[in-house]
TIPAFI-725217 format. One record per residue (C-alpha): x, y, z; residue in three letters. Coordinates in steps of 0.2 Angstrom, whole numbers, plus 5000, padded with zeros to 4 digits. Last residue first. Layout:
TIPAFI-725217
XYZala/...
***
This chain:
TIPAFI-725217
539155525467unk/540455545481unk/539955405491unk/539955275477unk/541755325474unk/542155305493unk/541255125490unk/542555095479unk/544155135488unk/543455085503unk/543454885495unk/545054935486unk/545954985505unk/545254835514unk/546554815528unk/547154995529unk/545555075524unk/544454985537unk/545755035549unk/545555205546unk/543555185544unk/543455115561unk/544455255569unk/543555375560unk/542055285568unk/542955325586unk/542955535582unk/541055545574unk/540555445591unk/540255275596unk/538655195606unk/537855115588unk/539655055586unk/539354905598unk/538254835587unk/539154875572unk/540554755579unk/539454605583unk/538554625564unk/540754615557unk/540954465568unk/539554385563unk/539954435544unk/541654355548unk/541154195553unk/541154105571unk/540854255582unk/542154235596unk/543354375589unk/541854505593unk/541754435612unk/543554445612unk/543754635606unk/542154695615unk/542754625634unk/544554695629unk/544054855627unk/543554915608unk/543855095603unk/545655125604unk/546354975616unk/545854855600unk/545254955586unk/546854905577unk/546754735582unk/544954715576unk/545254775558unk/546454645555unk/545254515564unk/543754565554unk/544954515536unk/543454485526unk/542554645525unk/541254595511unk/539554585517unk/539754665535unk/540654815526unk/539154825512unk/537654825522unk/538454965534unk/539155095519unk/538155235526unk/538655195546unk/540255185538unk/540355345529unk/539555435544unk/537855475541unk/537055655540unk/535755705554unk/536355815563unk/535955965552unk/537056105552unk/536156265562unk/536556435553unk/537756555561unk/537656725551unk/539056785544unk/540256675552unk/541456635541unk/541556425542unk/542656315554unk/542856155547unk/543256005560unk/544055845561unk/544655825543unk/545455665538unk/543955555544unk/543355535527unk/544355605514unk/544155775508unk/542755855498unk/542056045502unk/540556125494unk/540356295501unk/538956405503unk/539356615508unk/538756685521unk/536956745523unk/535756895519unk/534256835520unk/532856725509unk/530956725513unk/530456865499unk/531056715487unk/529756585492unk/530956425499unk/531156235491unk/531256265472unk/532456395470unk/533356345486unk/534856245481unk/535356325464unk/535156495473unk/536256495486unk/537756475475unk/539256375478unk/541056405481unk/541956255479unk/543156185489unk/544456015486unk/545555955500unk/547055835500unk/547655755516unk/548955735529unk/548355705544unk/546955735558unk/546355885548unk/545756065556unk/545256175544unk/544656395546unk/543756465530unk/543956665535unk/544156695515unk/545356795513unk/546456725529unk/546156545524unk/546956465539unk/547456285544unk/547656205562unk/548656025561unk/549155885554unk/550355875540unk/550555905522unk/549055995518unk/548455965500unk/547556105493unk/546156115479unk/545156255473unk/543356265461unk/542656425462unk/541556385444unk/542456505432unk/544156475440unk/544256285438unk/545656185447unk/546556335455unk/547856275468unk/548256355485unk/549856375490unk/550256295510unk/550956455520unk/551956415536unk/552356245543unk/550956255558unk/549456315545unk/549256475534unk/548156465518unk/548856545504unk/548356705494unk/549856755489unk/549856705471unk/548256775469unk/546456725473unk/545356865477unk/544656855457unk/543856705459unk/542956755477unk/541456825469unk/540856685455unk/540356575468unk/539156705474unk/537956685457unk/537556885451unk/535856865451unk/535456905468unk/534156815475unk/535456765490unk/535756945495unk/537756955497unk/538257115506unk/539757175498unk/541357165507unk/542057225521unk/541857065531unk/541457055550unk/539857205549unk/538957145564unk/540557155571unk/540757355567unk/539357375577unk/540157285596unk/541457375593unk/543357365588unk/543257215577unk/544957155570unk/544957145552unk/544556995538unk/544957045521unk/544056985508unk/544057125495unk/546057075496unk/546857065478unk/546257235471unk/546557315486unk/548657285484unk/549657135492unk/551157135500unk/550757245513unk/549357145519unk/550656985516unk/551657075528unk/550457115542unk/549756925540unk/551556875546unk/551557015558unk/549956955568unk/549257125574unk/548457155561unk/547157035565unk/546556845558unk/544556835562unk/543856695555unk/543856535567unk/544656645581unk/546156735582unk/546456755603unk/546156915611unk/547556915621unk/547356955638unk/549057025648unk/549257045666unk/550557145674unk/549457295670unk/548257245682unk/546857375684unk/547257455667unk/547157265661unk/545457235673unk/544457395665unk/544857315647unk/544257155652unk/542657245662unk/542357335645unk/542157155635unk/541057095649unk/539757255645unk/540157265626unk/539457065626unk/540456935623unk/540656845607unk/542056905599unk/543256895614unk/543856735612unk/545156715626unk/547056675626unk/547856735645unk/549456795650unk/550256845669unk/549356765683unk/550156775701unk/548356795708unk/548756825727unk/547656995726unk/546056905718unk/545757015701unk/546056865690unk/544956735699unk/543556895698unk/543856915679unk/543656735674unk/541956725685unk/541356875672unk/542456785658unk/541156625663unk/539456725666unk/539656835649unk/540056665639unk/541256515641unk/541156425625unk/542956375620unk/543656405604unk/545156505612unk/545656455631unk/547556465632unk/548156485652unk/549856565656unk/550756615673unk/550156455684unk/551456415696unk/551156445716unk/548956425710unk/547756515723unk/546856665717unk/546856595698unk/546256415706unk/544856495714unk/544256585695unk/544556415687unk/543356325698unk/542256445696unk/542456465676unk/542156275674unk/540156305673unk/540556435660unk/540756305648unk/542456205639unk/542156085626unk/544156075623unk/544356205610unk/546056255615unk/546756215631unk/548356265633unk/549356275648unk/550656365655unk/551456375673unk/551556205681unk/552556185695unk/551156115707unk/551956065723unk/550756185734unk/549156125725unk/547956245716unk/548256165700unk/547755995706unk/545856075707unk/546356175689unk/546456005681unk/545055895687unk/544056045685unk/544556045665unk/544155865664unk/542555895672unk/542056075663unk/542555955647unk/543955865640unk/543455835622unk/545255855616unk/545755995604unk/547156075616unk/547855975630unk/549656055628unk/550656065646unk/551956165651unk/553256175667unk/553355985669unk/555055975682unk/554355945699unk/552955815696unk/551955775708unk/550455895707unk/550455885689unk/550155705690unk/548455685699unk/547755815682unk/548455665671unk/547455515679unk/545855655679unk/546255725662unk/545955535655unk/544355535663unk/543855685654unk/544355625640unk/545855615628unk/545655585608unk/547655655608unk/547355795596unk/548555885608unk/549655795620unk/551155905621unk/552155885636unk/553456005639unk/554756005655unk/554955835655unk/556255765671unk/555855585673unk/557155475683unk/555955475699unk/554755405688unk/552955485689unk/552855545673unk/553155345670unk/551455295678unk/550355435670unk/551055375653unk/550455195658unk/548955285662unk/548555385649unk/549055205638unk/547455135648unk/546455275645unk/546555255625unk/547955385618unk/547655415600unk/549155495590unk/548955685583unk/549955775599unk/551255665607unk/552655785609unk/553755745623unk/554955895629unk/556455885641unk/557255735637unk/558855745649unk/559255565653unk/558955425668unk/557755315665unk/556055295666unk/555355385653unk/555955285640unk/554955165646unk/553355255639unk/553855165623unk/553454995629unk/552055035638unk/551255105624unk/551554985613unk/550854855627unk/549154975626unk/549154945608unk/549555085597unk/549554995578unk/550255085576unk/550655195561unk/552455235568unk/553455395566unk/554955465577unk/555755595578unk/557255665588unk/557655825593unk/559455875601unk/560555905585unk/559255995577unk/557955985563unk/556656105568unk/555056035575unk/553656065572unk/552456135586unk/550556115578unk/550555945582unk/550555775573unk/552255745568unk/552455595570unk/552955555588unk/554155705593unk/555455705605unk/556455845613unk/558155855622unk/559255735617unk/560955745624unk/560755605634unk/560455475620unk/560955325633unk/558855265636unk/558555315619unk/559655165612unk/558355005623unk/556755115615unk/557255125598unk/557754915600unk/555854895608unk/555054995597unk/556154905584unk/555354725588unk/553754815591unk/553454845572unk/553754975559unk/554755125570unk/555155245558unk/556755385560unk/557255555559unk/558855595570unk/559555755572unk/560955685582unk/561955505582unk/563755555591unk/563155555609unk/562555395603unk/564355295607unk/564955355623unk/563555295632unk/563255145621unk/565255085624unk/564855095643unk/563155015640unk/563654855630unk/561854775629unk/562854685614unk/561154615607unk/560554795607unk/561954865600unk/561954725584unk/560054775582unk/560154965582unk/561354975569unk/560554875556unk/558954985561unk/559855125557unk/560755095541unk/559655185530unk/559755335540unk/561755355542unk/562055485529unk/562655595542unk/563655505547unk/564255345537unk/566255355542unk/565855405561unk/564455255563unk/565355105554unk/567155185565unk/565955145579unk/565554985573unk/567354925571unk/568055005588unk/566654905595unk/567154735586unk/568854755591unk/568554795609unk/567754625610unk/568954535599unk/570454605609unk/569754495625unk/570254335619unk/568954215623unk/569654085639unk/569353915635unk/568053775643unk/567353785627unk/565453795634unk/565853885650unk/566954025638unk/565554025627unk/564154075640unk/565554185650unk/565854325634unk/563954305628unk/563354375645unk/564654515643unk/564454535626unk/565454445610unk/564254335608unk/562754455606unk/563854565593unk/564454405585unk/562454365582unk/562054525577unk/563554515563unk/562954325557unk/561054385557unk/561754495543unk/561054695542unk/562654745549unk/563754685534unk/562654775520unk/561954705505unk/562854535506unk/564054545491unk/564954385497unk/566654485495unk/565954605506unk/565454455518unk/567254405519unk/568054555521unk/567054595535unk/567254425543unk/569254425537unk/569354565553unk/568354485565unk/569054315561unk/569054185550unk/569254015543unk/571053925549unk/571254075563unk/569654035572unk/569554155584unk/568254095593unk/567054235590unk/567154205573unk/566554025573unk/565354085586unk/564754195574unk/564654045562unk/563753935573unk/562254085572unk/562354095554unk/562053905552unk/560753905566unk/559954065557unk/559653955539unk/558653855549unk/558553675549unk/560353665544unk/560653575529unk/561253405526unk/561253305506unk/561053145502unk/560353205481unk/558953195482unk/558853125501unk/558753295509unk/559253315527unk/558953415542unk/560253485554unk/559953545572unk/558653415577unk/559453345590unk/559253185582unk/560053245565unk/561553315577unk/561853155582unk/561753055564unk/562853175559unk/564153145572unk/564052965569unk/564052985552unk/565953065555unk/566553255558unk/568353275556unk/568153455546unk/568553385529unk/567253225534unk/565753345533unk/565953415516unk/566053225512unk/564353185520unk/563553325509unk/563153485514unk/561853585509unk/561953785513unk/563153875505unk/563654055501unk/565554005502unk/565654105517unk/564454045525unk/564753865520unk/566353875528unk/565753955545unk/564453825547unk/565853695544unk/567153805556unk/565453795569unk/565653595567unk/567553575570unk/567553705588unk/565853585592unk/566253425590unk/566453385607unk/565353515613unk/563553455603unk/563653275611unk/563753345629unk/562453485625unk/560953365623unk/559853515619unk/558953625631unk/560553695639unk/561753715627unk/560953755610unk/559253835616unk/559953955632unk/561453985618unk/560054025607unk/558954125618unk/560454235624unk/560854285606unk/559254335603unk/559054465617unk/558454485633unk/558354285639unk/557654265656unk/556654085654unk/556154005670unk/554753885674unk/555353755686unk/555753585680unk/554553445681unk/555853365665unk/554253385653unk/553853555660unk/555653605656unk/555553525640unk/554053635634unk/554753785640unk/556353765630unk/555353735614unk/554053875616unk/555353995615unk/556153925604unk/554553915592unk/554154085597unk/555754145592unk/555454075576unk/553854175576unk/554454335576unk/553354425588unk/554054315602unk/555354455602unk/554154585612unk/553654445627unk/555554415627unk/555854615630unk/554354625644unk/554854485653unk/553154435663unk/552454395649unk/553454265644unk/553054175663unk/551054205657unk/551454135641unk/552053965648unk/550953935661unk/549053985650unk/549953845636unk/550253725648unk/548453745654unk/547953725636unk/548753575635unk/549153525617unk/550653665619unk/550953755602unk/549153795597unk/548953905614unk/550653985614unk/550354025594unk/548454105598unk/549754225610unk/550754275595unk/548954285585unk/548354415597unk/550154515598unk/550154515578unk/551454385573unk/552654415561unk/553054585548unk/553154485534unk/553354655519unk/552454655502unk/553154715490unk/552354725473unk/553254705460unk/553454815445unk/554654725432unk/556054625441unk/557754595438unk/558654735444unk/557954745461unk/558354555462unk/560154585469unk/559654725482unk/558354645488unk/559454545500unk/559354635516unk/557554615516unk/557654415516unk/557054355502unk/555254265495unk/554354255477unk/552854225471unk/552654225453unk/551454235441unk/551154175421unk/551054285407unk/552654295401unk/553054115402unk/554754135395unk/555654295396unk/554654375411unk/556054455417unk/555754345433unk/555654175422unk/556854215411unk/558054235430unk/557354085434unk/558153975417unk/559654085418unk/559854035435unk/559653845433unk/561053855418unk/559853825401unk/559353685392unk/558053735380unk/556053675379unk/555653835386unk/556353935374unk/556354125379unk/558154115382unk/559054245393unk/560754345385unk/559654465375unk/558654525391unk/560354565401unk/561154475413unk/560754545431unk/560254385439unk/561954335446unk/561654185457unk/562554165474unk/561054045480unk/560054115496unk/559154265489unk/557854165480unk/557354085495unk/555853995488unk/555254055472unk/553253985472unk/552753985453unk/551054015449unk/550053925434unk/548454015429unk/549154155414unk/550154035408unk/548753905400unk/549753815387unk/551053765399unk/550053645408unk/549453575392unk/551553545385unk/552053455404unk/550853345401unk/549553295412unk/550053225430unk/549153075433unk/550652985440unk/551353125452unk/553053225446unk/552553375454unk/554053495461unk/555653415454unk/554453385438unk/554153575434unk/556053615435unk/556253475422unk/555053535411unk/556153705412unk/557553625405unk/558853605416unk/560953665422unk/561953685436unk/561053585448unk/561453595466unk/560753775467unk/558953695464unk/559153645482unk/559253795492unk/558053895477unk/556553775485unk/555353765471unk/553453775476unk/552353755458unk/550553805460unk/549453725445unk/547553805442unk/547653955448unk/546254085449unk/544854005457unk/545953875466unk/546754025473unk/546753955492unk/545453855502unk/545653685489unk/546953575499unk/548053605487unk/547953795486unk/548353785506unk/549853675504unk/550553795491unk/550153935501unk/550653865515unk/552553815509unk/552753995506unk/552054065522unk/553153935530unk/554854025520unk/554254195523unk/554054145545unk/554954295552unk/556554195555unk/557654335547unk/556954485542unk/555754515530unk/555054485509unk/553754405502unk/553954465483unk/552454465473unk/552654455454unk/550854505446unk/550154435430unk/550454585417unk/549554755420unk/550554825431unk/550154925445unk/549954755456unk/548854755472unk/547054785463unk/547254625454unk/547154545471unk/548654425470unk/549054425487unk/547454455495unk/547254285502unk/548554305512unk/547954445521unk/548354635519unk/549354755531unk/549354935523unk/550755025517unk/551455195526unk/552755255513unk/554355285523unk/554855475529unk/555755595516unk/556655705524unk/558355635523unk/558155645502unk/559155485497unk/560455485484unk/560355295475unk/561355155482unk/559755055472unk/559654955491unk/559655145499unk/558455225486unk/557155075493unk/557355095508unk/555754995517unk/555254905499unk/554255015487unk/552255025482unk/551954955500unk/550954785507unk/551154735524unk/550754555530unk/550454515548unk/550754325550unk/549454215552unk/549754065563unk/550653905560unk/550453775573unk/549753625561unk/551253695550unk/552553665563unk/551753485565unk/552253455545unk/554053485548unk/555153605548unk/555253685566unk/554453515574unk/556453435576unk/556753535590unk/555753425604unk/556953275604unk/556253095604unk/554753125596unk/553053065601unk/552053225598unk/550353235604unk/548953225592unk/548053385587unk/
***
């Protein structure tokens, strides 16, 4: 790439060099736009939690697999502002020219600027074709409309002009050849009117849907969600020619933690990139401090531009800006310009610095970024302006202008920025005036009313919310503010808001509890104090970060529930970091399901014994280990420890723990309750157990053990220790069948239910013969010809549900003669089947099918009849790959599982290095989860993506069940029909 030779640097955002530097974006792909009953102003249901999507490619846009229509699709690009839609738009155009882009499926791409088709009232649609291709050789305009179905048309900006697009079908002319106004002609366009068969792709902000909601036919929405953190770095280096300029400048962003974050949107970036750029050019030293948006654009306006020229028209120029705002427009001519004073001189100036652009057909001037004109127009308001607005007429205004919702505008974010403290002595520097001070209390009282008149149906409006407080950084009015947002439910989608979530949590004092997706076992209850928050990640080690902050300041949060969401060593450690804040003050950390390690337990094991507020801890369902459990019980035994529970079920534990654990029993200040179900420790571990128990200093007072498994001897010394030590309490704990009386909930379903419904039913075993006889039921011999499926039909009932952390899930019967059931658990966690002893464990919320088999089918053939045994009973269970971690079976008699069986994409290997296309995608997800930093670059170094895919299943021959999940996941969320089809295969 060529070095610029320009006399001012802003002019590159909208020319061809900005696409030479144009990176891939993160695309996001869901059945419904992000509040999608809120832009229909539809009831919404406060639980329900947005649809998940998965991030795509570019070049997946018009997969026929995307659309659930069956007409050529209508794609709508939709985001924030400044997140790159518009560029993506003029590259797919560019990119079908240049032949690397749907020359396969198109075979004439049409970009239309809305902007400028808004200066024409009325055309015919051969004209609209022309405006955009008019070349020589062109055929004629009657041949390229005789193949619809491979013409696209590129909408740019479709939510710019004030057009109504709502009229009804009869009012819209299928004629083609026919004059029509310019949004009559696009509105039969979207409706499908004329041209039918042909497909669209269309981009708007989000806040704008609203208006085109109505005129579209099943589109699929796919969301810009900016730069991934590897491809906002791959900006840095294509930006700056020099790639140790480029190594300089993103080092100094990532030593600011919130600019680092806002450099995700890439017109951020651009500035970004832009004021360091001039500063190396001037031998200036590297600085850059901006927190918020507004900060970068004054830094950008006023200090990286020529600012003397800007302020002496400045007061005239932001009352044009504020004009055309409200006037929804956004070309000027020279004549627009003279009504405000402003001459070709002043144009001329503010072409040079790169501020406004301008179109020759007709002469008109625009800003080069619809956010510069919305950005001068909140300063407009921030002035005072009494000839065009103020605070007060802005609201008024922008209603009139039927924008969706006032604090979604950049405008409003852009006067809360303004109107800050920072903001405050910027603008009075500039205009060398002194800024009323009513506007700032105005402007709070404002939003606050916003906030006391919406609650409780405040939801939608969060994020709106959240972006105008964190550009006003106004902690006094913050800290009187959220005390009055409770019970909140809300989704963080990229790490813009994780940062916004993370800058408001810091002054929601009165929340005690907070829940990341819902993964554990411990829902919680919707109250005033709990917060929850849901993210798919992806969970980089800077996400992590990010949101461990919240840690570090002062508040009350007393419980963190991370339980369900992979932590990689490196996020352990971050959280390890802010546990040791001085400011933290948990009591309740819940990291079940958490994929930790042994080293993992080390970093957390050095917390416990300085920490002097974490009274419980949940490490259950992690491979831990006798090392990660020794880790933990040697820092239980310090004089600071405060811990008294914790839970550690089904962690890989062996007797060769027990010692340490017995010493630590004799010698922990804290330690009442320890949780050690599904864990193997045998005769010798309860026996060391017993001794640690027995020690006179042991302050012990509840225990969970297994009991089914140890002999009568070890099970008579527990009895003989609880007479010895009433005080202490052990529990034997409900194992992968076993559900006893004691538990009141099966209690009542016992009572509930007559013998006719429960030939299944699991009891307590009081000796060691009665467990050889787990089941009262009828002793299954496998020649039998009375097939075993056919058994447990009649034990199903209404109330026969399974039982997992939200209560009973119902059980569906899909075809009673065979033993066919299906049940969809709705969230992750433990499930029971108390009538059967079947025992689940899933990751997430999935959809199961069971079928009771027969013995026989399967071993006719292969095994002489007097050879077969009493056994339990043969399931054939179906779920989603990766969705169920484990599957605890009635133990009738344990039988060895082969080993041997293939993960899905260990069997699907020839196909995923064939076809996976987007490696990169699937790359940043694994990143920090399964691949370090070493895999992840030496994997993005291969030069194709089937080199890439062989370098990644080289390093998966070393990974377990738990990280080729992991792969399959992201796999799924980047390649969702490819899966989808091989998961068919799989099946058959």
């Amino acid at each position: 790439m060529q070095r610029r030779e320009r006399p001012h640097l802003t002019q590159s955002w909208k020319n061809e060099d900005f696409h030479q530097k144009f990176t891939e974006l993160l695309l996001l792909q869901r059945s419904q736009p992000r509040g999608y009953d809120f832009l229909l102003r539809r009831k919404i249901n406060q639980e329900i939690v947005e649809e998940q999507g998965h991030l795509m490619e570019v070049g997946d846009l018009f997969d026929p697999g995307l659309s659930i229509q069956e007409e050529p699709p209508i794609v709508i690009l939709h985001g924030v502002a400044g997140i790159g839609k518009s560029t993506m738009a003029r590259q797919v155009r560019r990119a079908w020219e240049e032949g690397w882009l749907f020359r396969d499926r198109f075979k004439h791409v049409f970009y239309f600027n809305c902007r400028e088709l808004a200066q024409s009232e009325t055309m015919i649609l051969a004209e609209l074709i022309t405006t955009d291709w008019a070349a020589p050789d062109a055929p004629p305009i009657g041949q390229i409309l005789s193949q619809p179905e491979q013409l696209l048309f590129i909408l740019d900006n479709l939510d710019e002009p004030k057009w109504d697009l709502k009229e009804q079908s009869s009012e819209l002319c299928p004629h083609w050849r026919q004059q029509q106004q310019v949004h009559t002609l696009l509105g039969s366009l979207l409706k499908k009117i004329i041209l039918p068969n042909a497909s669209l792709l269309i981009t708007a902000r989000s806040t704008a849907l609203r208006k085109l909601i109505p005129s579209l036919k099943q589109p699929c929405w796919v969301e810009v969600l900016g730069f991934s953190e590897s491809t906002r770095k791959e900006y840095f280096y294509k930006y700056f020619t020099d790639e140790s300029q480029a190594i300089r400048a993103f080092t100094l962003v990532e030593s600011n933690p919130a600019l680092l974050t806002m450099c995700l949107v890439p017109l951020v970036s651009w500035l970004v990139c832009t004021c360091l750029k001039q500063q190396m050019e001037q031998e200036q030293p590297l600085s850059l401090t901006s927190q918020t948006t507004t900060a970068l654009c004054l830094h950008y306006f006023f200090h990286v531009l020529p600012a003397k020229s800007l302020r002496i028209m400045l007061r005239d120029f932001c009352s044009l800006a504020a004009q055309g705002t409200w006037q929804g427009k956004t070309l000027f001519s020279p004549g627009d310009f003279r009504k405000y004073g402003l001459d070709g001189a002043n144009i001329s100036t503010l072409l040079n610095m790169g501020v406004l652009q301008e179109h020759s057909t007709p002469q008109n001037y625009s800003f080069v970024h619809l956010c510069f004109q919305e950005f001068f127009t909140a300063m407009s308001c921030a002035l005072g302006d009494e000839e065009v607005t103020s605070i007060r007429s802005m609201r008024e205004l922008l209603e009139e202008c039927e924008l969706d919702y006032l604090f979604g505008e950049p405008t409003t974010c852009f006067l809360f920025g303004l109107l800050s403290d920072q903001g405050i002595r910027e603008m009075e520097i500039i205009f060398k005036c002194t800024l009323p001070l009513g506007s700032h209390r105005k402007l709070l009282w404002w939003a606050k009313r916003e906030v006391t008149l919406k609650h409780p149906n405040l939801e939608p409006y969060y994020w709106h919310l959240l972006h105008c407080f964190y550009e006003i950084q106004d902690k006094r009015f913050l800290r009187k503010l959220m005390p009055s947002i409770h019970g909140l439910k809300i989704c963080v989608q990229t790490n813009m808001e994780l940062l916004m979530f993370t800058f408001f949590f810091k002054f929601c004092h009165h929340v005690k509890s907070l829940q990341l997706n819902e993964g554990g076992q411990h829902r919680q209850t919707r109250m005033d104090t709990n917060v929850i928050l849901y993210s798919w990640g992806p969970f980089t080690d800077s996400w992590w970060q990010t949101f461990f902050s919240i840690l570090k300041v002062p508040g009350s949060l007393q419980e963190l529930d991370l339980s369900g969401n992979s932590l990689s060593c490196s996020a352990v450690q971050s959280l390890c970091v802010a546990l040791k804040s001085a400011h933290c003050h948990l009591e309740t950390l819940r990291l079940a399901n958490c994929g930790l390690t042994a080293e993992g337990c080390k970093a957390l094991a050095r917390v416990l014994s300085t920490s002097w507020s974490l009274t419980e801890l949940e490490l259950s369902f992690n491979q831990l280990l006798d090392t990660g459990a020794q880790h933990l019980f040697q820092e239980l035994e310090q004089a600071n420890c405060k811990l008294q529970r914790l839970l550690l079920v089904r962690c890989g534990l062996t007797s060769d723990c027990c010692q340490v654990l017995a010493s630590m029993l004799g010698t922990s200040p804290s330690l009442t309750e320890l949780d050690l179900q599904q864990n193997d420790l045998g005769d010798l571990g309860v026996t060391l157990l017993c001794e640690g128990l027995r020690q006179p200093a042991c302050q012990f007072r509840n225990l969970w053990l297994d009991q089914t498994q140890l002999s009568e001897e070890v099970t008579e010394m527990l009895k003989l220790l609880q007479q010895e030590k009433p005080q202490v309490t052990i529990n034997n704990g409900k194992p992968n069948l076993m559900i006893t009386n004691e538990d009141p909930v099966e209690e009542q379903m016992d009572n509930e239910m007559d013998d006719k419904t429960t030939p299944l039913k699991w009891q307590e075993p009081e000796s060691d013969e009665s467990y050889h006889q787990v089941a009262q039921v009828k002793a299954f011999c496998l020649s039998s010809p009375e097939p075993l499926g056919d058994i447990p039909v009649e034990s199903i009932g209404t109330d026969n549900d399974f039982w997992g952390p939200a209560g009973p899930v119902s059980l569906e019967v899909v075809d009673k003669d065979r033993g066919m059931y299906r049940v969809h658990f709705p969230v992750a966690g433990s499930y029971h089947w108390p009538n059967t002893g079947l025992y689940f464990v899933v990751r997430w919320p999935v959809t199961i099918e069971i079928e009771f088999c027969a013995w026989d089918q399967f071993l006719d053939q292969t095994v002489p009849q007097h050879s077969w045994m009493v056994a339990g009973p043969l399931f054939d269970i179906k779920a989603e790959p990766g969705a169920v971690e484990a599957v605890y079976l009635p133990h009738f008699i344990a039988l060895q599982v082969a080993s041997t069986l293939l993960h899905f994409v260990d069997q699907h290997r020839e196909h995923l290095v064939a076809r996976v296309t987007s490696v990169d995608a699937v790359l940043d997800k694994l990143h920090g989860q399964v691949l370090s930093d070493e895999q992840y670059e030496r994997v993005s170094a291969e030069p194709t993506s089937l080199d890439k895919m062989r370098m990644l299943f080289s390093f998966s021959k070393s990974w377990d069940w738990a990280c080729k999940d992991l792969l399959y996941q992201a796999l799924k969320k980047t390649h969702p029909h490819l899966i989808e089809e091989l998961r068919k295969k799989w099946r058959r």
